[in-house]
N, C-alpha and C positions, 0 to 999 in steps of 0.2 A: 500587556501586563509585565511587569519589572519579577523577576524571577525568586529575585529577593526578600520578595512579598507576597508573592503568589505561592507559597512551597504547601500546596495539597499533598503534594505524590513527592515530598520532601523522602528521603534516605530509598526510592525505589529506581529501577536501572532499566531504561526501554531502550527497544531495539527497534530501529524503522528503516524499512526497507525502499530502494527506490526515492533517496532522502534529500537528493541533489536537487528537485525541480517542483512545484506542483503541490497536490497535498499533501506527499513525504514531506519536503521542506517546510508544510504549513506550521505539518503534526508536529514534527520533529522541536520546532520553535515555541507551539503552545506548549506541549509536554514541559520540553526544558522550564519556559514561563511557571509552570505548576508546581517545580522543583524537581524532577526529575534529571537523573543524570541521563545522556543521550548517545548511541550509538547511531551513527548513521551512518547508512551503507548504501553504495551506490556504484554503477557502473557507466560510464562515459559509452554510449554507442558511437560504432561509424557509421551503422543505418540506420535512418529516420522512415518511418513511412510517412509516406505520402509525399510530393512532391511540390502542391499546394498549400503544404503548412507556412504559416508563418514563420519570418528569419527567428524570431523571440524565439520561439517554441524549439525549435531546432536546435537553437544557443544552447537551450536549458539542457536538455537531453543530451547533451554531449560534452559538459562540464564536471568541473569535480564540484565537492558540495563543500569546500572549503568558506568560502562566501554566507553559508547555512551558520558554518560553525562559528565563523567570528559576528554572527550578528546575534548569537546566542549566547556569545562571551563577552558583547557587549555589553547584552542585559543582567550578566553578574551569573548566568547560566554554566553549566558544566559539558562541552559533551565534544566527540570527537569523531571524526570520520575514518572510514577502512572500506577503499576500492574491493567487491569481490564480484566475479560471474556467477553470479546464483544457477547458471545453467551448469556448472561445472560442482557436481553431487559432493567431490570433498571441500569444498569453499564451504559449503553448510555449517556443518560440526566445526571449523575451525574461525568463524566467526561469532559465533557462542561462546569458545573457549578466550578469542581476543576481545570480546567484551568480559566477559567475568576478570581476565587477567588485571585488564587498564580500569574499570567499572567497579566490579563487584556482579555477582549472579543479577542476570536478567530476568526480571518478573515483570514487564508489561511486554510483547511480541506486537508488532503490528506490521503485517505481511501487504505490505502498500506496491513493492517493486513488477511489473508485469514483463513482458513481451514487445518484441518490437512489429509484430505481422497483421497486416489487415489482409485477409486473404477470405474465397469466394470459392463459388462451387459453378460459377460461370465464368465464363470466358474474362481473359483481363482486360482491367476499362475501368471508368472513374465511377467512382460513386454519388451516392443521391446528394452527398453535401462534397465532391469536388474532388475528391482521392484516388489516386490510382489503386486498382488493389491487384493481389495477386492471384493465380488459381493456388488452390488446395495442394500443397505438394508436402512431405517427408521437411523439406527446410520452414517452409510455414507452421506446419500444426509443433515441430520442436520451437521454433521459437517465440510459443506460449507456453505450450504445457509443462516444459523446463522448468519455466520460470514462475509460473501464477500457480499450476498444481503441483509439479514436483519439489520444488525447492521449498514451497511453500510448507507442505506437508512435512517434507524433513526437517523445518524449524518446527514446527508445534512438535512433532518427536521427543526432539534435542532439547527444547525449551519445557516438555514433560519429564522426562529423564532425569534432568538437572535440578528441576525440583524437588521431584519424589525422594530422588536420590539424599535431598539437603532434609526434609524434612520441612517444606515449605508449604504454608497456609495461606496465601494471598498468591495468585496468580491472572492476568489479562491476557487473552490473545485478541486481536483484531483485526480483519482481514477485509479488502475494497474487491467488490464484485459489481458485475453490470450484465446488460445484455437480460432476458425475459425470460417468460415459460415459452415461447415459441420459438426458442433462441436467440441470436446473435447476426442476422442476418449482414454482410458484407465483412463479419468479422467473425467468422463459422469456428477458427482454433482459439482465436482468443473468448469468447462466450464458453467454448465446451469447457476451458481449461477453468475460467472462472465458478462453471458449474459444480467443476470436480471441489476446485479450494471450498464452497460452501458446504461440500457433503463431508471434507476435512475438518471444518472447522466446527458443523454442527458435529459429527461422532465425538469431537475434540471436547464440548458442552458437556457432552453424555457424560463421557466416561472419567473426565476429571472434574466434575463437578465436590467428590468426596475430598480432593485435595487443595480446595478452595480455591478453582479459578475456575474464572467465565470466559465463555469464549462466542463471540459475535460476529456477522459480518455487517460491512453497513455497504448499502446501494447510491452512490452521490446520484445528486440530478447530472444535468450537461455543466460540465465547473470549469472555467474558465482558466486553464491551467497555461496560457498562451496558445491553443491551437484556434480558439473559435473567430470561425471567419463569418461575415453576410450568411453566407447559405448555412451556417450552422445554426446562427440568428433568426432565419427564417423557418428552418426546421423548429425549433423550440417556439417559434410564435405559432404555429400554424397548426400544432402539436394538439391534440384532445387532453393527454394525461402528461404532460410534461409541461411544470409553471414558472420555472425558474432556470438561470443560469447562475449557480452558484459559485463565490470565490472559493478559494482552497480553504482559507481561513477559515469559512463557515464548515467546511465537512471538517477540518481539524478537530475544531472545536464539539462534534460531537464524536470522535474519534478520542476526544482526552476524558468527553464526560463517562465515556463507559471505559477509561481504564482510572476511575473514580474509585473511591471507596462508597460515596450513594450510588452507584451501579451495580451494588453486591448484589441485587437480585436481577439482573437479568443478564440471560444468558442465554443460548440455543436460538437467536433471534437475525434477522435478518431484516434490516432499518432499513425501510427505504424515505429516502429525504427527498423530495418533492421542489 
């Protein structure tokens, strides 16, 4: 969609986290597509888990999202990128404030950026699709909970604050979660921390509901973001409750429908796309 044409969410300012690869990059693009101005944020890793992934995958995750931005200002889109460590608590508040500054005040959030750790409560060794994982250690569970629960939380904050404080009536928050009710097995910090961001984002439902924003998570199926290999393929065929491997584009796409304006009624909700 030509950006030009598409302007739903024409004069509103989103922020997407995690925006350089994957379905940050999707969002980031449909958004823009929609007419939104775009912030994207993103951090170049030097570790990749797993050592089985694909070269793609690994390219992604360790790039800047410049490439995001010019194919966004290709389509006549608006939107700019700003490197930050979301593990690093004052990078927060000061990426909110570089977006209002270049932008204009942020009113759609979408807390996409995670963690880099697959990590276990057993001994190290590969997993059921191919991964080395790590044991459970102090460097593992921070390098989730940083990032998916803490950083995450201090943007709905910051991204509450800035509102209330404006006297603003339309606000999105939209956050990607995974992992079940019996957890997260082979990814035990990044499930826990993903758990914590839905109980963030649900109280986030509750309480600002009076100041007109909704706040959601959505669950993608297995999405093809360059890691999925054979044995990930296989997992998902063989799978009871898992039917799809979905592209980025498609969870985008319902990551922009609910920072819609026909999304105004739902909220407190936790999508899971199949």
């Amino acid at each position: 969609m030509d950006a030009r044409t598409g302007a739903t969410l024409q004069d509103h300012v989103a922020l997407v986290t995690g925006a350089n690869h994957g379905i940050g990059a999707a969002t980031a693009r449909e958004l823009a597509a929609q007419g939104a101005a775009v912030v994207l944020t993103y951090l170049r890793l030097e570790r990749v888990p797993g050592p089985a992934l694909p070269d793609a995958y690994v390219s992604q995750r360790t790039s800047d999202a410049q490439t995001v931005v010019d194919s966004i200002e290709a389509e006549g889109g608006h939107a700019i990128a700003i490197e930050a460590d979301l593990a690093v608590a004052a990078s927060v508040g000061s990426l909110l404030d570089a977006a209002e500054e270049r932008l204009g005040p942020v009113d759609i959030l979408v807390n996409n950026a995670s963690g880099w750790a697959a990590d276990t409560f057993r001994s190290q060794g590969a997993s059921t699709i191919g991964r080395t994982l790590e044991p459970l250690s102090v460097s593992t569970l921070d390098g989730n909970l940083v990032v998916d629960a803490r950083a995450a939380a201090l943007l709905i904050a910051g991204f509450a604050r800035r509102h209330i404080e404006r006297g603003a009536d339309w606000g999105r928050i939209v956050g990607l979660t995974s992992g079940g009710t019996l957890g997260f097995p082979d990814e035990v910090s990044y499930g826990a921390a993903k758990a914590a961001q839905e109980s963030f984002t649900m109280s986030a439902a509750m309480e600002l509901a009076e100041y007109g924003i909704t706040a959601n998570m959505v669950h993608p199926p297995v999405t093809d973001t360059g890691w999925i290999t054979p044995a990930v393929e296989a997992m998902v065929r063989d799978s009871d409750d898992m039917f799809h491997i979905a592209s980025p584009e498609q969870v985008a796409g319902v990551i922009a429908f609910l920072a819609s304006d026909q999304a105004e009624l739902i909220t407190g909700n936790i999508i899971h796309l199949r």
